[in-house]
C-alpha positions in Angstrom: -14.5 45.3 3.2 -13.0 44.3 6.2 -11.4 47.7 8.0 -13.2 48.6 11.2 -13.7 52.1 11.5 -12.5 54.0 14.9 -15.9 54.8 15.7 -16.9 51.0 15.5 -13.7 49.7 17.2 -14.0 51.9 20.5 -17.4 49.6 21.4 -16.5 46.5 19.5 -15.3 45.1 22.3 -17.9 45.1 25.1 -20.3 44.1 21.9 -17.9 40.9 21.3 -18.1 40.2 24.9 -21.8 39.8 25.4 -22.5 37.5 21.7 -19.7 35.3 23.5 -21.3 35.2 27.1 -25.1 35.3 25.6 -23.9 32.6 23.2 -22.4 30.6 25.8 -24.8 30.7 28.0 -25.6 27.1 28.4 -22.5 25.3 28.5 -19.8 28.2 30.0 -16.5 27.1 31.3 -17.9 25.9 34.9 -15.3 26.2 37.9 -12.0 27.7 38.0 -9.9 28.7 34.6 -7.2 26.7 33.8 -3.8 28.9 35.7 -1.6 27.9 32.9 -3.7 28.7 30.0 -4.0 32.5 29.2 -7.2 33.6 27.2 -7.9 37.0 25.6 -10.9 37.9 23.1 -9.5 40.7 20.9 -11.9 43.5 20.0 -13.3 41.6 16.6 -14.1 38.6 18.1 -11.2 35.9 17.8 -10.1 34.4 21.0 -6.5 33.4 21.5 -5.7 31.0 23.7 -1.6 30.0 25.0 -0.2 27.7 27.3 3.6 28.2 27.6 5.3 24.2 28.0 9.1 23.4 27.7 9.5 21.9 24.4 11.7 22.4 21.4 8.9 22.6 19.0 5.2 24.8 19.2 2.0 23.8 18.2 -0.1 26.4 16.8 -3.8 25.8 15.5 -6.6 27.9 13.8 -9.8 26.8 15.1 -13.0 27.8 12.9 -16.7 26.9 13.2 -16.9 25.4 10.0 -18.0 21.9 8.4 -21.1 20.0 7.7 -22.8 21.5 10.3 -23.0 24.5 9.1 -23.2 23.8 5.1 -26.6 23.3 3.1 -27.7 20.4 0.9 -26.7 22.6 -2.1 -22.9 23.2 -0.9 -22.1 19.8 1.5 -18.4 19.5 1.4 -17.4 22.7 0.4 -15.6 23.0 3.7 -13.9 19.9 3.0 -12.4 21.4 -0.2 -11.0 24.1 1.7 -9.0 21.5 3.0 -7.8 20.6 0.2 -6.4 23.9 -1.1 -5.6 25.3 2.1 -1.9 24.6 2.3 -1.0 24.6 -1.9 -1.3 28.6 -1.9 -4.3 27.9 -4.1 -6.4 31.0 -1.6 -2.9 33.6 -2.0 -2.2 36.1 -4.6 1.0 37.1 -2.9 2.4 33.5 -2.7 3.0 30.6 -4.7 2.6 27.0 -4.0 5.8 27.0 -4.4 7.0 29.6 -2.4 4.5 28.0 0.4 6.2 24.8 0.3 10.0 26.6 0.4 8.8 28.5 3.3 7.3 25.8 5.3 10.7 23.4 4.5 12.8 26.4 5.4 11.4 26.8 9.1 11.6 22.8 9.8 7.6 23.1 10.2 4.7 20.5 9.6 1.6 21.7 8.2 -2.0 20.3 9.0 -5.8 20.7 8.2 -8.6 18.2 9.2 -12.1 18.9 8.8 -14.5 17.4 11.6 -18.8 17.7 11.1 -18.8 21.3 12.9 -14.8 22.4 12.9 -12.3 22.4 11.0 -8.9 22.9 12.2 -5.3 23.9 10.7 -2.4 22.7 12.8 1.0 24.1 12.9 4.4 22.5 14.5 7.3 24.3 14.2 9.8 25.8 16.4 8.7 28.7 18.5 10.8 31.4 17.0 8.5 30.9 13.8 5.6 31.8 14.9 4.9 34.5 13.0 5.5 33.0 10.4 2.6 30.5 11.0 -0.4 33.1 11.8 1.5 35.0 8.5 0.2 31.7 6.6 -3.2 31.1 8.4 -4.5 34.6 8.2 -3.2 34.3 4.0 -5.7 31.6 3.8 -8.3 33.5 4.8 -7.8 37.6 3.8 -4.9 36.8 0.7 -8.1 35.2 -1.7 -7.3 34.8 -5.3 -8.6 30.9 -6.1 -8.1 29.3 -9.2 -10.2 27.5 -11.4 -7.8 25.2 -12.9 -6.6 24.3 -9.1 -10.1 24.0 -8.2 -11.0 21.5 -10.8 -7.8 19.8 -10.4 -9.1 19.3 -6.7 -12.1 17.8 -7.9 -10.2 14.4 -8.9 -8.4 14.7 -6.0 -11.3 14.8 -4.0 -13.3 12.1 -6.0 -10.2 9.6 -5.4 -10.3 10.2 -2.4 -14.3 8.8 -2.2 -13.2 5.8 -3.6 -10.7 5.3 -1.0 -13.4 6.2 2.1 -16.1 4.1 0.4 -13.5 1.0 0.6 -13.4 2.1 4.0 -16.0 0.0 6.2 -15.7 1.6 9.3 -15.6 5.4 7.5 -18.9 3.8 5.7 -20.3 2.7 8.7 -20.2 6.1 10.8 -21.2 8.2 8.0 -24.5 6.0 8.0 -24.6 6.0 11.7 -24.7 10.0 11.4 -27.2 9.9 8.5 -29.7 7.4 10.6 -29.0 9.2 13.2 -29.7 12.9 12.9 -31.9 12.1 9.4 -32.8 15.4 7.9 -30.2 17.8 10.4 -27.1 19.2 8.8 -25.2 16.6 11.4 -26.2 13.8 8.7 -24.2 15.2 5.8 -20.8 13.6 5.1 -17.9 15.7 5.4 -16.5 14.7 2.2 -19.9 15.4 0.6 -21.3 14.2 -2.2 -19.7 13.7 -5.5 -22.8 15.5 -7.6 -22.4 18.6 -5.5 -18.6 18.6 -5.3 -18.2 18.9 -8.8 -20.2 22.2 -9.0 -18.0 24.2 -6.8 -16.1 27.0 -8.3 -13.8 29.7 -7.2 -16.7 31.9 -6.9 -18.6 29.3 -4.9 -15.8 29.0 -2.5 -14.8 32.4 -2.0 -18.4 33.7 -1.4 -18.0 30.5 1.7 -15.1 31.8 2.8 -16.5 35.2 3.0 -19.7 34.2 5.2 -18.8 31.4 7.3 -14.8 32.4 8.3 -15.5 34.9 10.5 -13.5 36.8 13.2 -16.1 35.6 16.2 -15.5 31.9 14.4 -11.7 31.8 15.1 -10.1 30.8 17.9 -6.0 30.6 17.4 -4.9 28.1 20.3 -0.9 27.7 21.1 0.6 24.9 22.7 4.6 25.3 23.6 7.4 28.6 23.9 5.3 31.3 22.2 4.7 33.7 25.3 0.7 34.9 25.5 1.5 38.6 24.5 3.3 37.9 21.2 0.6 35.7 20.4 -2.4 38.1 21.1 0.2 40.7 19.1 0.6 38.7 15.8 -2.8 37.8 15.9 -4.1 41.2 16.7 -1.6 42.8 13.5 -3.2 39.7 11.3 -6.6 39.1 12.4 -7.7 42.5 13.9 -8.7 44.2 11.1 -11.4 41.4 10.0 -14.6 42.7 10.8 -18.0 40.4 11.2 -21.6 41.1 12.1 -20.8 41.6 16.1 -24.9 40.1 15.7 -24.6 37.5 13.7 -24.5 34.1 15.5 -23.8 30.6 13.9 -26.8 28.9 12.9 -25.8 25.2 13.9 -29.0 24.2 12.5 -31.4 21.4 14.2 -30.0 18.6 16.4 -32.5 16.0 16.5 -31.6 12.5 17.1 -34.1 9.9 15.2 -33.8 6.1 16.3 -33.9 4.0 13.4 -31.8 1.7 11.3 -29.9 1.3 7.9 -28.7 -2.6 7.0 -26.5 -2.5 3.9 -26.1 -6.5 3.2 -23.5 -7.3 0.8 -22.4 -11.5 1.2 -19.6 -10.9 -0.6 -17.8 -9.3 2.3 -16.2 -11.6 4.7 -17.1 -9.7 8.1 -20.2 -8.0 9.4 -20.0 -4.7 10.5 -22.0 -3.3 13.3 -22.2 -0.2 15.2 -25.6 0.5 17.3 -25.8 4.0 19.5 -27.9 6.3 21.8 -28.2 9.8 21.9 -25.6 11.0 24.2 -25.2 14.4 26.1 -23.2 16.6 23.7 -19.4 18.3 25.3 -21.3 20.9 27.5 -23.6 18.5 29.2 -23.0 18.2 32.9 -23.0 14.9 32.3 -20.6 14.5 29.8 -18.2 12.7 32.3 -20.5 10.0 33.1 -20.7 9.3 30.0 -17.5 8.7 29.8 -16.6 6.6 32.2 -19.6 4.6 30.8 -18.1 4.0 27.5 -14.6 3.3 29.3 -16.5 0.9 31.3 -17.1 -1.1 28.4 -13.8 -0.2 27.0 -12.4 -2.5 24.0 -11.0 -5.3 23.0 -9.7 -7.5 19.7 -9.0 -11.1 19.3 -5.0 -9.7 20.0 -5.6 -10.0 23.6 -6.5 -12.5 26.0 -9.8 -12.9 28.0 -8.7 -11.3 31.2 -9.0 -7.6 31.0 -11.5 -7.6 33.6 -14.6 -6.6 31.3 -17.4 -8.4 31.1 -18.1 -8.3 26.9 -14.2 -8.6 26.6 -14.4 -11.6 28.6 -17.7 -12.8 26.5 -16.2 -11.9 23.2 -13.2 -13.9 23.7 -14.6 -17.2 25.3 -17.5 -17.4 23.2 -15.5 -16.0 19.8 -18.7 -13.2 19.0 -16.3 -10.6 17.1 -12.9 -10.3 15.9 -12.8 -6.9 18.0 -14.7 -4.3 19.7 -14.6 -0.7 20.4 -16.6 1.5 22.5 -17.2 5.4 21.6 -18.4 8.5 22.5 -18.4 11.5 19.5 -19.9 14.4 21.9 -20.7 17.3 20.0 -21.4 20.6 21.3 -24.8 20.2 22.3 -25.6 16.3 21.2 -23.5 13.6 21.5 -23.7 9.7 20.0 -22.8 7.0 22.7 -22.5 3.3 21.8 -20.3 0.5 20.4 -18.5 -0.9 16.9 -17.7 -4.2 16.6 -16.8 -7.1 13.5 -17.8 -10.0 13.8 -18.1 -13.3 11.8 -21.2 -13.6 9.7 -22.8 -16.0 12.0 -22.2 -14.4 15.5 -23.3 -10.9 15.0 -26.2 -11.3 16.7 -25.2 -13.1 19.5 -22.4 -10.0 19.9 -25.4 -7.6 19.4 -27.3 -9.1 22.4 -24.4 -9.2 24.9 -23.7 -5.7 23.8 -27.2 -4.9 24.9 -26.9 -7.1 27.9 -24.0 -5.0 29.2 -25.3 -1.8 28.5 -28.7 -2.9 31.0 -26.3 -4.0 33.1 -24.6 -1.0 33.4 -28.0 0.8 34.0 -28.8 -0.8 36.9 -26.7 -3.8 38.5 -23.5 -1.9 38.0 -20.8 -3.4 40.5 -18.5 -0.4 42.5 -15.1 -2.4 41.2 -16.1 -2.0 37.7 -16.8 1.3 38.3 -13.8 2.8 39.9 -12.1 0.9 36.9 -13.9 2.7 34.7 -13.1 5.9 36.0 -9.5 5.1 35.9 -9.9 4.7 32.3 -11.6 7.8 31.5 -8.6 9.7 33.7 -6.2 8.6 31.8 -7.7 9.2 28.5 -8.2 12.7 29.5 -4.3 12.8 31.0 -3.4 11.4 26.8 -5.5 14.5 25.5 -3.2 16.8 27.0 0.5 14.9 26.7 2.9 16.9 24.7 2.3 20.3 22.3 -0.1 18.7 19.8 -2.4 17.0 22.1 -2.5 19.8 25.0 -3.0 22.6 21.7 -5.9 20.3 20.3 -7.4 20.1 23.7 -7.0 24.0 24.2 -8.5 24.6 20.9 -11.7 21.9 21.3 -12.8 23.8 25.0 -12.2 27.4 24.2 -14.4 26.4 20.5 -17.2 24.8 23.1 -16.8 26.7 26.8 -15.3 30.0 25.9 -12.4 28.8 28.1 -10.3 26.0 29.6 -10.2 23.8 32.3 -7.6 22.1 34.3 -6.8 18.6 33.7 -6.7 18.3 37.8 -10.4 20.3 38.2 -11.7 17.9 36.0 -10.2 14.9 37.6 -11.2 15.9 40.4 -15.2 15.7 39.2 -14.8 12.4 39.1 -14.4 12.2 43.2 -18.5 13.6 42.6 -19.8 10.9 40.8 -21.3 8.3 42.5 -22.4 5.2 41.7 -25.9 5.6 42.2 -25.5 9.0 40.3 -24.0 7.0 37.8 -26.9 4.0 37.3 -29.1 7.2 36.9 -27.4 9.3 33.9 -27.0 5.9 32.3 -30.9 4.7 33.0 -31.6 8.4 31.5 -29.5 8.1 28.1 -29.6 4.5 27.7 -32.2 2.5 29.0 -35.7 1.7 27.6 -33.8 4.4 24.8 -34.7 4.0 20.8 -31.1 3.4 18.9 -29.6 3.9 15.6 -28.5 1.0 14.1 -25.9 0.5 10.9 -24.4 -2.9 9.7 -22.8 -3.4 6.3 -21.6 -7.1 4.9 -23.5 -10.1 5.5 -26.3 -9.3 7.8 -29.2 -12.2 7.6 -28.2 -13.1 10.9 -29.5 -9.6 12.6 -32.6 -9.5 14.1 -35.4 -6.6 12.5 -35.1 -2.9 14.3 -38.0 -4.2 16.6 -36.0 -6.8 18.3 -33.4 -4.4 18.8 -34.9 -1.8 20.1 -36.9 -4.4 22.5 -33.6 -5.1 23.4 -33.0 -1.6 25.1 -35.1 -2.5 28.7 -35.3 -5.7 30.7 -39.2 -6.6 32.8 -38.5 -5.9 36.0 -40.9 -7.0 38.9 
């Protein structure tokens, strides 16, 4: 089922090619490649992607195009149990759990999966002479299938404790609404856990038939981070993952993006904080103005009731005189082609509102009486939270991973720095006037609420009359 066929291979290549460039058409790696990073596309599809550092250990990851995104109503969290049997050699007929676990312990290595809404990624540290070992294991994973019912079921009650756990979790409660409000009837709403009535109808056949359609050659992108030179890497892929064969036509459906302004209150008095998070659509990881927005959100940064008043931002400085939250954090989640932009706070049951409105005060502010100081400090901010993506193996083989998955390549940490010598601060009033201002916003809050005004006076929170 998966051989490819001389005839097939000798123009599989240029056919790979142009799905990646047509597909990637929008939101291509703009400006120079990164020198360090080498990139090849074998003739199937699956990129691999290496940047050689001086470090006693290697990071290698299999990035796929999987998770909520791409799942239906009828199999939500499917992708999330592949998580869960990924690394007990539940998917191998040649290997044991046992054996798995001897053979990770044996080559001093630390094995990873994590799921996120559209990818889900298996992380490997070990030293660099055991790299093939690693791609021996991911590519098992995916070709070596042979699932289990018993382990399957026995992953169900894994899987439902593990609910239990996230629903005692307000902040994981609080941005799986947020997503639900937010993009209300797209795949981008679904949980990644999924729900617990369609969780407990998978079955081996279920998964495997997943596994079959959605784990694709053109899917995978295998990113290194450490002493594993390019070549070996493109060999062991090649001799694991070169004989998988996909429809060199058949492009991810990612499925509607819309973005819905609305609101979801879950009041509960019981609890003895309110939680709040309120956001805009943002410009998903593509977007031109994906930097802007960053410095934006690093503008109004964060803050808990740890620190002390002067950390030169305004809310911080609010938040702490006045006592409106226990703490505050400002986010961006970009996705590939949509993005959510906004704020989380907790506050005390009487204050919420009074935090809500100098959220919203800040965020005019920032559209259009932003001051040059608090500018160039935000920028500094968003440098050097794009210097901490790339420090050390892990991060630097995350980050590889994240841009070839979204731009078919990499940049330079200094290229994009050095976008932020183009923004200016009139550029900057206007991306924010154009994402946030006069914008409709999703709103979530869990605990006790009375104190939060209906979605109307939020929402006629988002402009200011101007003369």
């Amino acid at each position: 089922m998966f051989l490819l066929s001389t005839k097939m291979f000798k123009n599989f290549r240029s056919i790979a090619r142009n799905i990646f460039l047509r597909r990637y058409c929008d939101c291509q790696l703009t400006g120079p490649p990164d020198p360090n990073t080498a990139f090849t596309i074998l003739a199937n599809g699956v990129r691999v992607a290496t940047e050689v550092i001086s470090s006693p250990f290697t990071c290698i990851s299999m990035f796929v195009e999987a998770g909520p995104r791409f799942e239906t109503a009828c199999n939500n969290g499917i992708t999330h149990m592949i998580e869960h049997m990924a690394y007990k050699g539940s998917f191998m007929s040649t290997m044991t759990q046992s054996e798995l676990e001897y053979s990770v312990i044996s080559m001093g290595g630390q094995l990873t999966v994590k799921t996120l809404r559209e990818i889900q990624i298996f992380t490997a540290k070990c030293p660099a002479e055991y790299a093939p070992n690693v791609i021996d294991i991911f590519s098992r994973i995916l070709l070596d299938l042979s699932i289990d019912d018993a382990k399957v079921e026995e992953e169900k009650r894994n899987i439902c404790l593990e609910m239990i756990d996230t629903d005692n979790d307000p902040k994981a409660v609080l941005f799986d609404y947020l997503h639900q409000t937010a993009f209300q009837g797209t795949p981008l709403a679904q949980r990644v856990i999924g729900p617990s009535d369609t969780v407990q109808k998978f079955d081996a056949s279920s998964i495997c038939s997943f596994i079959q359609a959605h784990y694709r050659p053109y899917k995978l992108v295998i990113a290194t981070a450490g002493g594993v030179p390019h070549d070996q890497m493109v060999r062991l892929t090649e001799s694991k993952f070169g004989h998988m064969v996909g429809d060199p036509y058949c492009e991810s459906n990612v499925g509607p993006c819309r973005f819905t302004g609305s609101q979801i209150i879950y009041r509960d008095d019981s609890m003895p904080f309110t939680y709040v998070a309120i956001a805009v659509e943002a410009p998903g990881y593509c977007s031109p103005d994906f930097l802007t927005m960053l410095i934006a959100s690093c503008m109004i940064g964060s803050w808990d009731r740890t620190q002390g008043p002067h950390l030169g931002m305004p809310l911080a400085e609010a938040a702490a005189v006045a006592h409106l939250c226990v703490g505050y954090e400002s986010f961006y989640i970009p996705y590939r082609d949509v993005g959510l932009w906004g704020i989380y706070f907790i506050s005390k049951r009487m204050d919420a509102e009074d935090m809500l409105l100098n959220v919203q005060d800040q965020w005019m502010k920032l559209c259009i009486m932003s001051q040059a100081s608090d500018f160039e400090r935000g920028k500094f901010f968003a440098r050097l939270k794009l210097a901490k993506r790339v420090e050390g193996v892990v991060n630097s083989c995350m980050d590889i991973g994240t841009q070839v998955m979204n731009t078919c390549g990499r940049k330079s940490l200094v290229d994009t720095i050095n976008q932020f010598e183009n923004i200016k601060l009139n550029n900057f009033k206007g991306v924010c006037e154009k994402y946030i201002y006069d914008r409709c916003p999703a709103v979530v809050a869990l605990g006790p609420t009375e104190v939060l005004s209906d979605y109307t006076r939020i929402r006629a929170g988002m402009y200011w009359l101007r003369l």
